[in-house]
C-alpha positions, 0 to 999 in steps of 0.5 A, spaced: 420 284 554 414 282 558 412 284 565 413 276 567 420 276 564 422 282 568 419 280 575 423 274 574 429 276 573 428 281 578 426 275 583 432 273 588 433 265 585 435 269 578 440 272 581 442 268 587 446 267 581 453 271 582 455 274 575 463 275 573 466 278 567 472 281 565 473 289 563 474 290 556 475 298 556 475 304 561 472 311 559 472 315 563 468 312 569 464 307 565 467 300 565 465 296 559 465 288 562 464 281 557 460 277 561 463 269 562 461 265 558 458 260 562 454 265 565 451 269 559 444 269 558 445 267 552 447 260 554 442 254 552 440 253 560 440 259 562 436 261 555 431 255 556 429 258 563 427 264 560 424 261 555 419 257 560 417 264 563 414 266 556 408 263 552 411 265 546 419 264 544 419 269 539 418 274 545 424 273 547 429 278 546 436 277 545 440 278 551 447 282 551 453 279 552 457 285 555 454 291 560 457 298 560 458 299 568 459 303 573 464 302 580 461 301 586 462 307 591 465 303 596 470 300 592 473 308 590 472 309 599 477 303 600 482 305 594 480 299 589 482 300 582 478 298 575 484 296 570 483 293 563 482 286 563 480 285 571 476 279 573 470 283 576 464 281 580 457 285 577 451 287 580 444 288 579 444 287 571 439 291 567 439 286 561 434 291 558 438 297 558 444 294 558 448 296 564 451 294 571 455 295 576 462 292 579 462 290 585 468 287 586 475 285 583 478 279 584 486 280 585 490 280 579 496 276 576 500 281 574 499 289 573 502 293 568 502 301 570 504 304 562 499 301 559 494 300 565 493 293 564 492 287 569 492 279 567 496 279 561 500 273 559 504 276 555 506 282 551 507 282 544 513 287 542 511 290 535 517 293 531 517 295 523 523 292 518 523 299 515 517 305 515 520 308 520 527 304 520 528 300 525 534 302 531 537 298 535 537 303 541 530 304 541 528 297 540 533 296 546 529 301 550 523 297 549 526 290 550 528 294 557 521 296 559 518 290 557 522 285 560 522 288 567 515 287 567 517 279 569 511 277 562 514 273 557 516 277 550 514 275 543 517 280 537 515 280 531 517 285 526 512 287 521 514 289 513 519 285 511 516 286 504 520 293 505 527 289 506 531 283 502 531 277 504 538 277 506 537 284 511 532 280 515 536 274 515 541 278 518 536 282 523 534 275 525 541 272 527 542 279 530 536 278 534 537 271 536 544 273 539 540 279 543 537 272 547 530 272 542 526 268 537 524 274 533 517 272 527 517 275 522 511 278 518 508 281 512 501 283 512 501 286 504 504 278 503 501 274 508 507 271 510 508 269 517 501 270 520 500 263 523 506 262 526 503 270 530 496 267 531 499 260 534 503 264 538 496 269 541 491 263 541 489 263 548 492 268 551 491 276 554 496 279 550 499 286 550 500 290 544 506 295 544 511 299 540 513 306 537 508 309 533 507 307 526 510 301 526 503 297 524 500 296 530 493 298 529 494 294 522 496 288 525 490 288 529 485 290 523 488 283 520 487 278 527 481 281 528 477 283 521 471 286 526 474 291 529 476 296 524 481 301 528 484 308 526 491 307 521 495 312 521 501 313 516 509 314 518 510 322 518 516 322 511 519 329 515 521 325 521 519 318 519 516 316 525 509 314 526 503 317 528 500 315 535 493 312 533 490 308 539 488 313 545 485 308 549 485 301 551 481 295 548 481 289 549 479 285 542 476 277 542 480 273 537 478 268 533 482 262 535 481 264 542 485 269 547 484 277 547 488 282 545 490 290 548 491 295 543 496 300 547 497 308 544 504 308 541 510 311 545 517 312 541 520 313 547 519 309 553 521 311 560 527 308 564 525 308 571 529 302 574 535 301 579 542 302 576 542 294 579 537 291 576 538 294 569 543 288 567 537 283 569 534 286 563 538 284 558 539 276 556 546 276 554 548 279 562 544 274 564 546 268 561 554 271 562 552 271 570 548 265 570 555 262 568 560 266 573 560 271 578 562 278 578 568 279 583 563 284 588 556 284 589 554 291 587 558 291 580 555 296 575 558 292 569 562 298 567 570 298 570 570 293 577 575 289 577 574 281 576 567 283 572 565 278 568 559 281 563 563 288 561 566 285 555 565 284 547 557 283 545 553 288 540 549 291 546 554 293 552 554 300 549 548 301 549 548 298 556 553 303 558 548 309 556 542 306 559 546 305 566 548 312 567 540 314 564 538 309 571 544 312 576 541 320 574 534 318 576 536 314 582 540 320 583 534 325 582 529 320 586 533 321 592 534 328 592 526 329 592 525 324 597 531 329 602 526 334 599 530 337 594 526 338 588 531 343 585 532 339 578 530 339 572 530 333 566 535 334 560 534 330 554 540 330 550 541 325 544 538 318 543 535 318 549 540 320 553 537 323 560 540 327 565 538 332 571 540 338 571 539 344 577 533 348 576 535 357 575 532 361 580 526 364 578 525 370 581 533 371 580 534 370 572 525 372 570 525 379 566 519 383 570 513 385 566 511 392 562 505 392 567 510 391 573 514 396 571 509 401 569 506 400 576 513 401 580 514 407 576 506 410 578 508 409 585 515 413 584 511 418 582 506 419 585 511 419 591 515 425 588 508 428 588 506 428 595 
């Protein structure tokens, strides 16, 4: 690039110009920014004012459409956090090197703590029909978690080359009981994927479910330039192996971003045991038609209950209430300043506190301590 260009782009008519983007990733204190399109260089306005500053076109260096930033100081002074899909403001943009820094966030439409991801539209809950099999608690578990982040959920299950047709029949009308519109897809038999895309077109949307489920997979096939690492599913625990370490966002073809999200086989419940049954469809339709008789009721054995009652996931709904009522529990203890317990995990997921032994009660004294007290003693019994 010519001396004339630089100092042209340097002039403050340039970039008088505020300059926005969206961050794309985050690795350790570099922020990956994609520039708006109306405020790309690249574009034909912006391009042509370039190009009236060189004598020749053919100098004309193509310009990036993203730039590796830095946070501003004064944003980490007041506490401002960077996430995965913010609208940012950039600074001082060096087009030669590539670079920039933020210098503010717009606020953001809604927030996701695990994964940290801000402005999603929508969250897109992968599960596979087999390959590791599919477990109604688990797929619970994470239909929990997603829905007490108040985003729209599209599921979609994966590998239904691997079951009969009459099994995902059957899944799907179970599924549509639980209160969802399920797409089924099969990328070895490219079935199902235009309904999927139609579904992300226009849209930040989320990628989430447990490992090996075909997740990376599924976004090397929306978005053939990405190539992610595959892993395969471990055939001692058959479950998946976690590919994904950090979070992307990925342009998609038709329009929209996606977010890859590392794996989780089990995710966490932290809500109140009174907001559990807010997310579960079938609770919510039964109280949208009546009432319980309290306004506290749990759903478990109140008199005059009107969600306790025959439906495929009230077990399951018992087991998570009472994971929720330990953790309350637990919460309250250490906000009186009793941090004496420790979590227990038993089957399927079932989570409960226990107290903590005394560690200088029940620990077994070292050789070396041993050694050293017995030193003492004799030497003692010598003088």
């Amino acid at each position: 690039m010519s001396s004339d260009l630089q100092n042209s782009l340097a002039s403050p008519d340039f970039q008088s110009e505020e300059l926005w983007g969206t961050v794309v990733a985050v690795q350790a204190n570099y922020y990956q920014v994609k520039l708006d399109s109306k405020q790309n260089p690249e574009d034909k306005e912006l391009k042509n004012q370039l190009q009236n500053l060189m004598p020749d076109p053919r100098n004309l260096e193509p310009m990036p459409d993203a730039l590796l930033c830095t946070r501003r100081s004064r944003l980490k002074k007041l506490g401002q956090r960077v996430m995965v899909g913010d609208r940012v403001k950039i600074e001082e943009p060096d087009w030669q090197g590539g670079r920039g820094a933020i210098s503010a966030v717009l606020p953001r439409k809604s927030e996701l703590d695990r994964p940290p991801i801000a402005n999603t539209d929508q969250i897109l809950l992968v599960f596979a029909m087999s390959e590791p099999t599919l477990d109604p608690h688990q797929l619970t578990r994470f239909l929990v978690k997603a829905e007490s982040s108040y985003l729209p959920i599209c599921l979609c299950f994966s590998k239904t080359d691997l079951v009969s047709v009459e099994e995902q029949a059957q899944w799907e009308q179970r599924i549509q009981q639980w209160g969802y519109q399920p797409t089924f897809i099969s990328l070895h038999q490219q079935t199902g994927l235009e309904a999927l895309f139609d579904q992300l077109s226009d849209r930040i949307s989320v990628v989430a479910g447990p490992s090996g489920v075909g997740k990376s997979s599924l976004i090397n096939h929306l978005v053939p330039l990405v190539k992610l690492r595959v892993g395969k599913v471990s055939g001692k625990l058959t479950r998946g192996r976690h590919t994904t370490r950090h979070i992307e966002l990925f342009d998609l073809p038709a329009g929209g971003l996606l977010a890859d999200t590392p794996g989780f086989n089990q995710p966490d419940l932290d809500c109140h045991p009174k907001d559990l049954a807010n997310y579960f469809p079938e609770t919510r339709q039964r109280l949208a038609d009546a009432s319980c008789q309290f306004s506290d009721c749990l759903h478990q054995d109140e008199p005059g209950c009107v969600v306790r009652g025959n439906w495929e996931r009230y077990e399951i709904y018992l087991v998570m209430l009472q994971e929720a009522i330990a953790h309350q529990q637990a919460c309250d203890r250490q906000s009186r300043g009793e941090t004496n317990l420790k979590l227990k995990n038993h089957h399927r997921g079932n989570l409960t506190y226990e107290p903590k032994l005394e560690p200088k009660k029940y620990r077994q004294i070292s050789r070396r301590t041993q050694q050293h007290q017995l030193q003492i003693l004799q030497d003692d019994e010598l003088d």
